[in-house]
Backbone as a ProteinNet text record, in pm:
[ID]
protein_1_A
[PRIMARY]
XXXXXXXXXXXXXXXXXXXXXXXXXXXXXXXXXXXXXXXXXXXXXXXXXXXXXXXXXXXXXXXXXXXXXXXXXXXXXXXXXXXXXXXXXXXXXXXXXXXXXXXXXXXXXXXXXXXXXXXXXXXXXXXXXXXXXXXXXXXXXXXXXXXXXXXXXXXXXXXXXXXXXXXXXXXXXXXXXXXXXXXXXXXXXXXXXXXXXXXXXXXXXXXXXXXXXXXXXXXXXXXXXXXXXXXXXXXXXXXXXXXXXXXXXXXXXXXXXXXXXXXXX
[TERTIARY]
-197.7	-242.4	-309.9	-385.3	-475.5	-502.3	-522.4	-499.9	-406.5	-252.1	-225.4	-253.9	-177.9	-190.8	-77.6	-47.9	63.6	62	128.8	129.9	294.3	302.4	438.1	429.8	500.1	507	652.9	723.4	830.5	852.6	978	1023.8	1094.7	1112.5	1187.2	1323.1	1374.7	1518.6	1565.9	1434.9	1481.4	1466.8	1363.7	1338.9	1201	1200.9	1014.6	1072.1	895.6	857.8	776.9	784.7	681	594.7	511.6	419.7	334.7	369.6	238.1	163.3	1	-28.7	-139.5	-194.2	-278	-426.1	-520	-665.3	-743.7	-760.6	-872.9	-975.9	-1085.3	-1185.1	-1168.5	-1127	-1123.5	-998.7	-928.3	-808.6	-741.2	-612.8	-606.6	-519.5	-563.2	-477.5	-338	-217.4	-97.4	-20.1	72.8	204.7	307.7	299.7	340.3	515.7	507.7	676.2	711.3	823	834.6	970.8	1000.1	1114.4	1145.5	1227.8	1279.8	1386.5	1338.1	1420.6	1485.1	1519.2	1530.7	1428.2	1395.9	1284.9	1238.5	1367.6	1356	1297.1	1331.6	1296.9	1139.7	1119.4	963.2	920.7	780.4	743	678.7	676	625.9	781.6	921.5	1065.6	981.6	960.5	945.1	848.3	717.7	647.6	673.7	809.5	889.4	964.2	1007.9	1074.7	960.2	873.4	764.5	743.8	707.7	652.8	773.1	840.3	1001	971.4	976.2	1023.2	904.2	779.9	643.8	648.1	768.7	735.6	882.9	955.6	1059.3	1035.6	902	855.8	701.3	715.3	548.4	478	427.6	326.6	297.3	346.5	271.7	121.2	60.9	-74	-156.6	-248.4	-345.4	-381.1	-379.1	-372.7	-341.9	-275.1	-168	-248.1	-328.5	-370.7	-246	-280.7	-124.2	-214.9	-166.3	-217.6	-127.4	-199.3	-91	22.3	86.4	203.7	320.3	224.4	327.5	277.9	192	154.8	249.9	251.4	312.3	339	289	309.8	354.9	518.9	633	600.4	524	490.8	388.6	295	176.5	196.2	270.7	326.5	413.8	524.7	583.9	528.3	389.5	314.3	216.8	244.7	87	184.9	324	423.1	425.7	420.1	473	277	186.3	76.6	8.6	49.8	-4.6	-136.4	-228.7	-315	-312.2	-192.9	-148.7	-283.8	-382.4	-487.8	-473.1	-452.9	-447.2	-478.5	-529.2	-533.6	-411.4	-431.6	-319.5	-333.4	-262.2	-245.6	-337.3	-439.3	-498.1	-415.1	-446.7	-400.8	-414.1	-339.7	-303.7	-275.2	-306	-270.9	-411.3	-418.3	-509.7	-622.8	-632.2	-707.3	-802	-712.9	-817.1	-898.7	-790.2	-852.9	-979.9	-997.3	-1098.3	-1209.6	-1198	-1320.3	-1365.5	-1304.2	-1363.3	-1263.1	-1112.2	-1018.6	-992.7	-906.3	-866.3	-757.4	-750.7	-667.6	-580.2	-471.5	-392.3	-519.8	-570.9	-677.1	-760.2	-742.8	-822.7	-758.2	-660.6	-570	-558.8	-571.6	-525.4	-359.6	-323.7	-184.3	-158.2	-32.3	-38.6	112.3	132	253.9	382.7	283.1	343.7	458.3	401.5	465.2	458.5	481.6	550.7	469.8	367.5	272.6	127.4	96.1	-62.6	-126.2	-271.4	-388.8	-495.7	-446.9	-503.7	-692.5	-777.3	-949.9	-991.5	-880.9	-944.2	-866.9	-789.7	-721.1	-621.4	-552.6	-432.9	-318.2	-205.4	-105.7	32.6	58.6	192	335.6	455.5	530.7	589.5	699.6	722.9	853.8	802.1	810.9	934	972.5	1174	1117.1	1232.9	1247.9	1331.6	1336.1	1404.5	1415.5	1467.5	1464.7	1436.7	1307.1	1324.1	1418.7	1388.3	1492.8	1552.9	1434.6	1455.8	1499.3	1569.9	1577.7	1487.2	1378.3	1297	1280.5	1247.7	1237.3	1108.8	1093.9	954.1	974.6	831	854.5	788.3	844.4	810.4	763.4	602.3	542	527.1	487.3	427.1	373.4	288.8	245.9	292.4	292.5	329.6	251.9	319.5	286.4	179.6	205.9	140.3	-28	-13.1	-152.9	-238.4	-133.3	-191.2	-260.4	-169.5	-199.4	-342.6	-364	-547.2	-637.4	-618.5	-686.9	-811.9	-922.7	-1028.1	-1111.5	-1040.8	-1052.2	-937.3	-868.5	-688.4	-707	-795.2	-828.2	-868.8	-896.9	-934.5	-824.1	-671.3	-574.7	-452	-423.6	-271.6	-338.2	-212.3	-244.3	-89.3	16	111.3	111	236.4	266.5	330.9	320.3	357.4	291.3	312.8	228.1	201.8	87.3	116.8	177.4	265.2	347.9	295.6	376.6	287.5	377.3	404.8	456.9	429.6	459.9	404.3	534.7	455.9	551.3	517.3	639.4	643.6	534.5	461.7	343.6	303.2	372.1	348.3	299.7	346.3	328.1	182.4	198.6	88.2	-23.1	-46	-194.7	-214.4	-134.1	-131.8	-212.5	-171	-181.8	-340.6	-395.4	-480.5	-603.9	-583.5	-649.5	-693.2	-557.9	-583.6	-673.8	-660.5	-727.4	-878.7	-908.2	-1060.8	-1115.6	-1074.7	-1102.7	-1171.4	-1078.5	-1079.8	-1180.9	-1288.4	-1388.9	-1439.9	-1497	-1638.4	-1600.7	-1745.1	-1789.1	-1736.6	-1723	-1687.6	-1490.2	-1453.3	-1291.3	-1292.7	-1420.2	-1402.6	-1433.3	-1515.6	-1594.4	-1417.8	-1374.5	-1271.7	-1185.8	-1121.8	-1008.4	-1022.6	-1168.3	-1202.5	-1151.1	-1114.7	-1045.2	-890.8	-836.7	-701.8	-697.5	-862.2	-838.6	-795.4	-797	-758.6	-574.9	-508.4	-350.1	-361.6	-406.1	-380.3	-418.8	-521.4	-508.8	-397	-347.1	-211.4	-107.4	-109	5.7	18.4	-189.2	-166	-224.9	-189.3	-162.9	-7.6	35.1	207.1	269.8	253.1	251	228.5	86.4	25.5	98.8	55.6	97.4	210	290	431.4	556.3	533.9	607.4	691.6	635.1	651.3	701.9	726.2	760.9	896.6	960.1	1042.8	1156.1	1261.7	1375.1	1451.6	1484.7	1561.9	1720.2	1737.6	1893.7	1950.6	2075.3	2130.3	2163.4	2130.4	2148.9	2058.2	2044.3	1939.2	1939.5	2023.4	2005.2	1942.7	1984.8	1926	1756.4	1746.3	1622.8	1515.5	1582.8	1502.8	1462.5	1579	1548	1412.8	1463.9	1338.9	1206.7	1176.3	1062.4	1010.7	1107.4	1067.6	1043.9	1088.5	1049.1	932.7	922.1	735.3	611.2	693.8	591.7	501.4	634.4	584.4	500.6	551.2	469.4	333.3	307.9	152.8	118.5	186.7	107.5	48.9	141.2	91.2	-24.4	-71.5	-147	-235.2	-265.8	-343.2	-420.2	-302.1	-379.3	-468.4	-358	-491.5	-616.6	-613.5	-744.4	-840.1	-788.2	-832.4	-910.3	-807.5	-841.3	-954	-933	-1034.4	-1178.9	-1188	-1333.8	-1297.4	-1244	-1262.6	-1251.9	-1379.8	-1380.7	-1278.9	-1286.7	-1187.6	-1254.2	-1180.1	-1247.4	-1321.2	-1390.8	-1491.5	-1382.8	-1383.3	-1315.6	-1348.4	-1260.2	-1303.2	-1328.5	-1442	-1500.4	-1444.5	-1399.6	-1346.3	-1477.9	-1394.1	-1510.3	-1601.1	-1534.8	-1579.5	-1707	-1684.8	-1788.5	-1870.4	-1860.6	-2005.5	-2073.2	-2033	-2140.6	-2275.8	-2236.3	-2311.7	-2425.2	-2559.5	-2684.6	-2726.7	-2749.2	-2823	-2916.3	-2909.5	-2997.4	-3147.6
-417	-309.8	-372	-332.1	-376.8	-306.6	-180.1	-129.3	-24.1	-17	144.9	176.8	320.1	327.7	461.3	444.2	523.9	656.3	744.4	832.2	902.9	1008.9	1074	1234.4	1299.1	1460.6	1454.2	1605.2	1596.2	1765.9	1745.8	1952.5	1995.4	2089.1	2187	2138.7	2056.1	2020.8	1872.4	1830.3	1741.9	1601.6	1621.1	1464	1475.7	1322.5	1267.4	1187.7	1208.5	1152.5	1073	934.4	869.2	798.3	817.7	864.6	699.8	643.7	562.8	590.9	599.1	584.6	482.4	437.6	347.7	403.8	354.1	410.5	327	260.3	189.8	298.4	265.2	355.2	324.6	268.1	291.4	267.7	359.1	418.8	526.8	649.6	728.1	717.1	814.1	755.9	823.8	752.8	806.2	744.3	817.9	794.4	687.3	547.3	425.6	442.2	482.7	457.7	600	626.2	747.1	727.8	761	728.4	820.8	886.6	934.9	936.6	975.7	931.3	1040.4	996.8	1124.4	1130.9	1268.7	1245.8	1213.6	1165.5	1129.4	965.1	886	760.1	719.8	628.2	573.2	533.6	542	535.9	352.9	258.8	138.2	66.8	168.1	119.6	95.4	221	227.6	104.9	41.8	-38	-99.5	-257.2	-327.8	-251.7	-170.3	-87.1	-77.7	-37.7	50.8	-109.2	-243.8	-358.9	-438.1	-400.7	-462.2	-343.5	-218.6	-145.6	-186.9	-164.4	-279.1	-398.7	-424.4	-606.8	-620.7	-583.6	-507.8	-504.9	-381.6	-318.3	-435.7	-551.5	-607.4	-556.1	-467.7	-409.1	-434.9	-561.9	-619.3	-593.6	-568.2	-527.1	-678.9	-643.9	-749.3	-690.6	-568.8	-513.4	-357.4	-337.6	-240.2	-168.9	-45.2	56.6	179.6	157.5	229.6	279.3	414.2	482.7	385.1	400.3	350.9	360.5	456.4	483.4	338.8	312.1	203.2	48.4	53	-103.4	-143.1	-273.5	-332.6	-477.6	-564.1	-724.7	-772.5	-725	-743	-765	-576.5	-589.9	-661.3	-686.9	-729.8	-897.5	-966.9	-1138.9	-1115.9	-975.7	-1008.3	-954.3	-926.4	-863.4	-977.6	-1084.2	-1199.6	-1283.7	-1319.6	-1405.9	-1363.9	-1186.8	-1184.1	-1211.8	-1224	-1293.6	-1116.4	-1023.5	-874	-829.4	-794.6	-789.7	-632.4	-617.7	-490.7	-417.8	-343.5	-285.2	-120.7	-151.1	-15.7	-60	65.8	72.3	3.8	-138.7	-107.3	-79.7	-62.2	-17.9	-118.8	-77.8	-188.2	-237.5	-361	-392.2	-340.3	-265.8	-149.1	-193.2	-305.4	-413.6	-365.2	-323.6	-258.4	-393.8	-533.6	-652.8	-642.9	-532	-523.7	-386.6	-305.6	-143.6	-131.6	-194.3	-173.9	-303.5	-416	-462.1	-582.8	-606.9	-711.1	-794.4	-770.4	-845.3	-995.3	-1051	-1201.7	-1109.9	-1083.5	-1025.8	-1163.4	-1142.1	-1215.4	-1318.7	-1224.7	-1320.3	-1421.5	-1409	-1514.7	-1627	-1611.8	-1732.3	-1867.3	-1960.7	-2073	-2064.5	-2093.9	-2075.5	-2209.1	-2303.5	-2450.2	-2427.8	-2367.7	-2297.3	-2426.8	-2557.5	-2658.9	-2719.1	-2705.6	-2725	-2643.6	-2456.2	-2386.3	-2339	-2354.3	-2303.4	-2261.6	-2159.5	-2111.9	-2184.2	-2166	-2236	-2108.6	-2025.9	-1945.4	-1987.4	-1829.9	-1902.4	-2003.2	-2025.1	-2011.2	-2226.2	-2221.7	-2384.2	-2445.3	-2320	-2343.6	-2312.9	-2389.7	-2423.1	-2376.9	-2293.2	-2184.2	-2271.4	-2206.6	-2279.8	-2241.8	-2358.7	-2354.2	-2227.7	-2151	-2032.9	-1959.9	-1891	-1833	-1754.7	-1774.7	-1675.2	-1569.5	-1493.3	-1352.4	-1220	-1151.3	-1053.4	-922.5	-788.7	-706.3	-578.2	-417.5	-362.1	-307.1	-331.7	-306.5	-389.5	-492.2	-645	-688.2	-666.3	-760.1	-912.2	-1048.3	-1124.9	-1154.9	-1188.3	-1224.8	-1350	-1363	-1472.5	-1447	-1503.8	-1443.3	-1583.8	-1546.5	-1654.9	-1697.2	-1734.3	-1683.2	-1816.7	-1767.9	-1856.6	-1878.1	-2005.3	-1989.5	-1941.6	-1887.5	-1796.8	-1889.3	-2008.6	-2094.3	-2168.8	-2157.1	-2126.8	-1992.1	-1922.7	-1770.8	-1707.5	-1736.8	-1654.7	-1737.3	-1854.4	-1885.1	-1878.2	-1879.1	-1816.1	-1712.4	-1778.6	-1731.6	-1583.7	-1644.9	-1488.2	-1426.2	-1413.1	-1348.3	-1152.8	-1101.2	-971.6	-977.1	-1013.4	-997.2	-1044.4	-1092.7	-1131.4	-1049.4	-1029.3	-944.3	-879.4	-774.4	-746.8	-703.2	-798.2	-851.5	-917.8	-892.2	-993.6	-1151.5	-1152.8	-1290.2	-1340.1	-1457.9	-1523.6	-1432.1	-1432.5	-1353.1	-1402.6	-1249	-1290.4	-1221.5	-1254.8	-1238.9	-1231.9	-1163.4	-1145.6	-1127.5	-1213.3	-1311.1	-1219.6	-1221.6	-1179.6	-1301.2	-1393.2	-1528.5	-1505.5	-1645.7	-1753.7	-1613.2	-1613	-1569.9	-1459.7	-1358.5	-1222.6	-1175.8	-1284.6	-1280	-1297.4	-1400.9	-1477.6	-1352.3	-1277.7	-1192	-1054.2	-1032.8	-918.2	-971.5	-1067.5	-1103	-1098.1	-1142.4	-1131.9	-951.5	-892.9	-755.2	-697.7	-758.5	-650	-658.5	-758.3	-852.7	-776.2	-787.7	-718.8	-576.9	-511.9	-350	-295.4	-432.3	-338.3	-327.2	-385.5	-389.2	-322.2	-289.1	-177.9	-219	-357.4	-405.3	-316.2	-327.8	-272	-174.3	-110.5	40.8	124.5	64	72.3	98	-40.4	-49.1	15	30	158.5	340.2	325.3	430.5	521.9	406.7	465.3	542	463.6	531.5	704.6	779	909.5	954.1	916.2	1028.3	1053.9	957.3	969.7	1097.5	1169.9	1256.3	1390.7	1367.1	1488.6	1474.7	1383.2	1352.4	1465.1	1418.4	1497.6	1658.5	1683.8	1841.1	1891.5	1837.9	1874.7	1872.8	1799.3	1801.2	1983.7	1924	2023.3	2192.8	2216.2	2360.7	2350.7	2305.8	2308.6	2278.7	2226.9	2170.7	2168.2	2242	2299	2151	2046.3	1921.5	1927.3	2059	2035.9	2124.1	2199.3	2235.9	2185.2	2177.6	2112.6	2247	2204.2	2325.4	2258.9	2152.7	2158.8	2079.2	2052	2028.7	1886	1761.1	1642.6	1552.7	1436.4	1368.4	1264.4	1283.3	1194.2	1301.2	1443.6	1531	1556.2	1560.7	1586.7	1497.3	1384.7	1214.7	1281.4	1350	1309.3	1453.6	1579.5	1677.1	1562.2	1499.3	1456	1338.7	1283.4	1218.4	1313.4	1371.5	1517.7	1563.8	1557.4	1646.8	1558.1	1463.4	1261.9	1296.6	1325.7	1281.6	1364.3	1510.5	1668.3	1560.8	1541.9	1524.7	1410.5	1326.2	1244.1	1293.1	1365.8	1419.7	1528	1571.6	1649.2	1541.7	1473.8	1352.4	1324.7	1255.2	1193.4	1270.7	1411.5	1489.2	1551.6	1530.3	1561.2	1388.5	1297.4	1175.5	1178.3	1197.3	1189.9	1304.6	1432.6	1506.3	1503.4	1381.8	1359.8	1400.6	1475	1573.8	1516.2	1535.3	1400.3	1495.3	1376.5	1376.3	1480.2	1575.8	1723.3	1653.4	1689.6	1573.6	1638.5	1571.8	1565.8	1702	1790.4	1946.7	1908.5	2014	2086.8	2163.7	2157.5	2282.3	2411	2505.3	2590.6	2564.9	2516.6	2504.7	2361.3	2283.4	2164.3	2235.2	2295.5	2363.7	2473.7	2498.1	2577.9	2508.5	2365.7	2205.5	2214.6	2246.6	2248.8	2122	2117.5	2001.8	1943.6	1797.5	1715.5	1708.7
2002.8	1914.1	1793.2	1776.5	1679.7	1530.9	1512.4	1410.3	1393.5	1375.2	1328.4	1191.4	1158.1	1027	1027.8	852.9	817.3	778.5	774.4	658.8	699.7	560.8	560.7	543.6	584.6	567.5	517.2	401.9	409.1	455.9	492.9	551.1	397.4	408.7	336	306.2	451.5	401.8	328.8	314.5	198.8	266.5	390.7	508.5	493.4	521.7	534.1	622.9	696.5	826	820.9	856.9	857.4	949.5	1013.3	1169.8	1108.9	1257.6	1297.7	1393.4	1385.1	1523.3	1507.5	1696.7	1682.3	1643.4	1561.1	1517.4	1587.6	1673.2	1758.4	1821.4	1824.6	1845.9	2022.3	2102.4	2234.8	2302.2	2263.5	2268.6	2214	2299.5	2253.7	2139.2	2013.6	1876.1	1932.1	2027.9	2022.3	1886.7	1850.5	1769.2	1846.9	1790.4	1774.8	1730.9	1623.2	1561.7	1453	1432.5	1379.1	1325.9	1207.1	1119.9	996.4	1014.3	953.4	848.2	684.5	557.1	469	368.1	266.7	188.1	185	116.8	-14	-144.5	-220.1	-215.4	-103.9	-83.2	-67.8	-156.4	-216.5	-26.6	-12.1	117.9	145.4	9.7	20	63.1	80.5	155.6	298	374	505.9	552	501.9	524.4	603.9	598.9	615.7	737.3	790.4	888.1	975.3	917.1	1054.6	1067.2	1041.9	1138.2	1171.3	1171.7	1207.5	1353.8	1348.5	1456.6	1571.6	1527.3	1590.2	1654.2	1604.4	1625.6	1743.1	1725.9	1835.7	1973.8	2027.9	2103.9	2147.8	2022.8	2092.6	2063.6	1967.6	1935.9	1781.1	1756.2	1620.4	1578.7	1493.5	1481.7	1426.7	1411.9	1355.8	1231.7	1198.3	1055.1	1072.1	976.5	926.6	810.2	834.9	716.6	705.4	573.5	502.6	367.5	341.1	170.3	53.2	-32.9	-172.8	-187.9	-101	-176.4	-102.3	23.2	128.1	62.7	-50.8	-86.3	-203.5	-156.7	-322.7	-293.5	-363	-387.4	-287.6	-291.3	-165.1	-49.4	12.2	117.4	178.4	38.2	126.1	199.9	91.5	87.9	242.9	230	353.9	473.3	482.4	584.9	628.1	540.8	522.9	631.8	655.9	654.2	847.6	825.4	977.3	1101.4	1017.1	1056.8	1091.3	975	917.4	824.9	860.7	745	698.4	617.8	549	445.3	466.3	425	357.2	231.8	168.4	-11.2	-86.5	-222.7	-281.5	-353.8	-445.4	-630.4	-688.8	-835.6	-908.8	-1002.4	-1045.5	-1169.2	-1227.4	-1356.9	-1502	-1491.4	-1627.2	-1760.5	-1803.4	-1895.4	-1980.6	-2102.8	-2187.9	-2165.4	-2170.2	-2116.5	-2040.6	-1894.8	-1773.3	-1786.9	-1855.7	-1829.7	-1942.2	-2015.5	-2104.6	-2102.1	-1983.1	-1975.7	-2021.1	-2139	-2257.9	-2267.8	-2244	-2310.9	-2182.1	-2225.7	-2125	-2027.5	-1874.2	-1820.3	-1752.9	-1697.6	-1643.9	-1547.5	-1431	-1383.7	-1466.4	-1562.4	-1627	-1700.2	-1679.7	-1744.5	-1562	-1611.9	-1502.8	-1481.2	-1394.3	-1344.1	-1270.1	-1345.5	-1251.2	-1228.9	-1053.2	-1068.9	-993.9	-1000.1	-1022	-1144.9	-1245.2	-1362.1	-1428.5	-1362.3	-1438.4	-1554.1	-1565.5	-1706.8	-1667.7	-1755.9	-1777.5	-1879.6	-1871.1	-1915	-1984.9	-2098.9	-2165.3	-2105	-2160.4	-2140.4	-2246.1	-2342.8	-2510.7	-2458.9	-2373.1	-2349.1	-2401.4	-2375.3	-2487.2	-2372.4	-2373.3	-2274.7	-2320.3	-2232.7	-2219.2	-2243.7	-2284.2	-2299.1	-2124.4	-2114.3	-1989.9	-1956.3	-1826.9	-1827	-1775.7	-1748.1	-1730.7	-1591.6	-1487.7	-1371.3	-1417.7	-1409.1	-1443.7	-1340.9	-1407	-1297.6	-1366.7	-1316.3	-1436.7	-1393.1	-1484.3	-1470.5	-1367.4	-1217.3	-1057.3	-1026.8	-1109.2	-1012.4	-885.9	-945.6	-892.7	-964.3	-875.5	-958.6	-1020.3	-1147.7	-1221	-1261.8	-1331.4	-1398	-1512.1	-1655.1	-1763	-1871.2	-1922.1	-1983.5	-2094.5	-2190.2	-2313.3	-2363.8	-2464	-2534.3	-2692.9	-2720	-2862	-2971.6	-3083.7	-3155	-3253.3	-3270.7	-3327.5	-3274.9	-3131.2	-3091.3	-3083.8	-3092.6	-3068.8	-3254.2	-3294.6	-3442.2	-3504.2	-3500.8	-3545.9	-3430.6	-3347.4	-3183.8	-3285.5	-3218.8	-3320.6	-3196.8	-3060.3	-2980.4	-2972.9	-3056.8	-3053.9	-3014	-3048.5	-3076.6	-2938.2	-2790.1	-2682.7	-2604.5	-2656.9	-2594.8	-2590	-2743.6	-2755.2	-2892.4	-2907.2	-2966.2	-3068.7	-3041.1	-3071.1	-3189.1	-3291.6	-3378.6	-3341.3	-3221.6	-3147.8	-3044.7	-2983.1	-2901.4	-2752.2	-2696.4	-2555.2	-2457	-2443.1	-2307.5	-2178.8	-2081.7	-1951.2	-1884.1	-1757.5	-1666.2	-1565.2	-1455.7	-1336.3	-1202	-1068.6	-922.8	-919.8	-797.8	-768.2	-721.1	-730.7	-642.6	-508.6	-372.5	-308	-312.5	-366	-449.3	-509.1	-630.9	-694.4	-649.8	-534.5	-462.6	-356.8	-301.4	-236	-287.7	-408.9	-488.3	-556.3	-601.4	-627.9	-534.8	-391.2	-305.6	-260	-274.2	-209.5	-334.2	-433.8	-578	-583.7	-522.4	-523.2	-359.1	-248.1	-146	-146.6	-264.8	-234.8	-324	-387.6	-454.6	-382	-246.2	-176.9	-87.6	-58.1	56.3	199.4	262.5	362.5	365.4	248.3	276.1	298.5	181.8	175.9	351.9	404.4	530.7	616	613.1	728.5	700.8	546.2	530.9	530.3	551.4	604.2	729.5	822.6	961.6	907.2	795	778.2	808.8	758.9	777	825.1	950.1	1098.3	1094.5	1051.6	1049.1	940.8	842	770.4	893.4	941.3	1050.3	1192.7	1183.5	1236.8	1177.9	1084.4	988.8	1033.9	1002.8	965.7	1122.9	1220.1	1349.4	1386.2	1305.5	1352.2	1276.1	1110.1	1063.6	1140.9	1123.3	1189.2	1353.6	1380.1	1569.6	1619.6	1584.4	1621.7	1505.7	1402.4	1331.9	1253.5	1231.1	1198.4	1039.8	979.3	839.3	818.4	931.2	889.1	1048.2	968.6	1040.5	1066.6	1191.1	1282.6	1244	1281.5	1258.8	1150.9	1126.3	1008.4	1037.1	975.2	910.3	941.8	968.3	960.4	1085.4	1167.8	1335.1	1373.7	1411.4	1417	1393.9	1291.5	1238.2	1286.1	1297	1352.5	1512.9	1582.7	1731.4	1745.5	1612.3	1627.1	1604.4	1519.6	1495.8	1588	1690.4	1804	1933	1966.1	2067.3	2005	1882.4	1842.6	1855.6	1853.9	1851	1971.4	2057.5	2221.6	2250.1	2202.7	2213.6	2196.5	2087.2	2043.9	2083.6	2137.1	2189.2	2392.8	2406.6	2564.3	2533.6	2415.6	2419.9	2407.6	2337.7	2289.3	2380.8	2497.6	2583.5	2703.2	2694.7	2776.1	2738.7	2634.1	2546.7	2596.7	2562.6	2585.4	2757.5	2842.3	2973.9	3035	2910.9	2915.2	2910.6	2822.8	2720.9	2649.8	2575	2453.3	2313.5	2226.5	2122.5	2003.1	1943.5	1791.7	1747.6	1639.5	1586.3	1461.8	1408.4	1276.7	1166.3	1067	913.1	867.5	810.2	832.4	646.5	622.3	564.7	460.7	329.9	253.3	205.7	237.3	200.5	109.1	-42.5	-150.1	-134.7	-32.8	43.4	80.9	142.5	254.3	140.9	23.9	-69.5	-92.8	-105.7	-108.1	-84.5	-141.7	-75.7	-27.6	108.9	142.5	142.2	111.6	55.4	100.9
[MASK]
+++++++++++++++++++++++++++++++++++++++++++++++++++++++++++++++++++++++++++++++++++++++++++++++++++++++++++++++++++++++++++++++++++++++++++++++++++++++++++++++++++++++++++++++++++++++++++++++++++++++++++++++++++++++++++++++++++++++++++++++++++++++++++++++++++++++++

């Protein structure tokens, strides 16, 4: 299998579903893996589950499209590891540095994660830096520079904007080169092109949804609810394939009314 991709629906009773199927253009898109949570639970949990349950069955992918909500550092380092090329939006760098353009962002500092220290643009060398953990216990690593290079720093006004030296906060090595790579990928048109296929899993959804009643749970607890949303899997995937064996092509990306007012070009 070569490309699936993710998405989640939740019911009324308080479960999300989270549907893989395969998106290869010559093959039918059946539903791959199907897992069922509470639906308070963040969907970048399931990530890690859906290529564990993949990798189980032999059906490891060569890349994994997933929406934002399934990306994060973590997954992508532990998606790089199982030989995964995990493809989705992630969060850009929200650090007033990056969002406004002008300032020194983390990318621009040197990182010698040999001996533990950064290399400011301005060439000025970090004190040596603390592993920590923050308030998710996740582990970081936390940097800074001294206040004594920082305060005559004649570009200080494009760095912090702190009465003390800048600090910084680093995901381990793996993490970070990971997260760096995916941030640089997802401007260009070549990603934008290929994460384009993710679409079709959202009309996944709202075929489960409308046609197979995929948002509301018939019985009470959550093995239950799992084995409804594997009985609806199969539903749609036997329709799938007789549509497939039919000829019958994919329905095109529908139209909101308020689209088709659109005078054409």
């Amino acid at each position: 299998m070569d490309s699936p991709t993710n998405a989640s629906a939740c019911d009324e009773d308080g479960y999300k579903v989270h549907l893989t199927e395969i998106c290869d253009t010559d093959a039918p898109h059946v539903i791959t893996n199907v897992i069922t949570a509470p639906s308070p639970g963040s969907d970048y949990e399931a990530t890690d589950q859906v290529q564990e349950a993949l990798a189980s069955r032999e059906l490891t992918p060569a890349v994994h499209l997933a929406d934002k909500g399934y990306m994060s550092a973590h997954n992508l380092a532990r998606a790089d590891r199982r030989g995964i090329e995990l493809l989705g939006p992630m969060m850009p760098d929200n650090a007033w540095q990056s969002a406004e353009g002008n300032g020194f962002a983390v990318s621009d500092f040197t990182i010698d994660w040999d001996n533990r220290a950064m290399t400011c643009p301005t060439g000025a060398t970090s004190l040596p830096w603390a592993n920590e953990t923050d308030q998710g216990g996740t582990p970081v690593i936390r940097a800074r520079f001294s206040m004594r290079d920082c305060k005559h720093c004649l570009r200080r006004d494009l760095c912090t904007r702190g009465a003390k030296g800048r600090r910084i906060t680093l995901r381990p090595r793996e993490e970070h080169e990971a997260l760096q790579r995916a941030r640089q990928r997802q401007s260009t048109d070549e990603w934008q092109q290929r994460y384009s296929h993710r679409a079709g899993v959202e009309g996944t959804i709202a075929q489960g949804v409308k046609g197979f009643g995929l948002r509301r749970s018939r019985y009470r607890g959550i093995a239950k609810t799992h084995l409804q949303h594997l009985l609806i899997s199969a539903a749609m995937n036997l329709a799938r394939l007789d549509a497939w064996l039919a000829g019958t092509p994919l329905a095109p990306t529908r139209t909101s009314h308020f689209a088709a007012l659109r005078p054409a070009a």
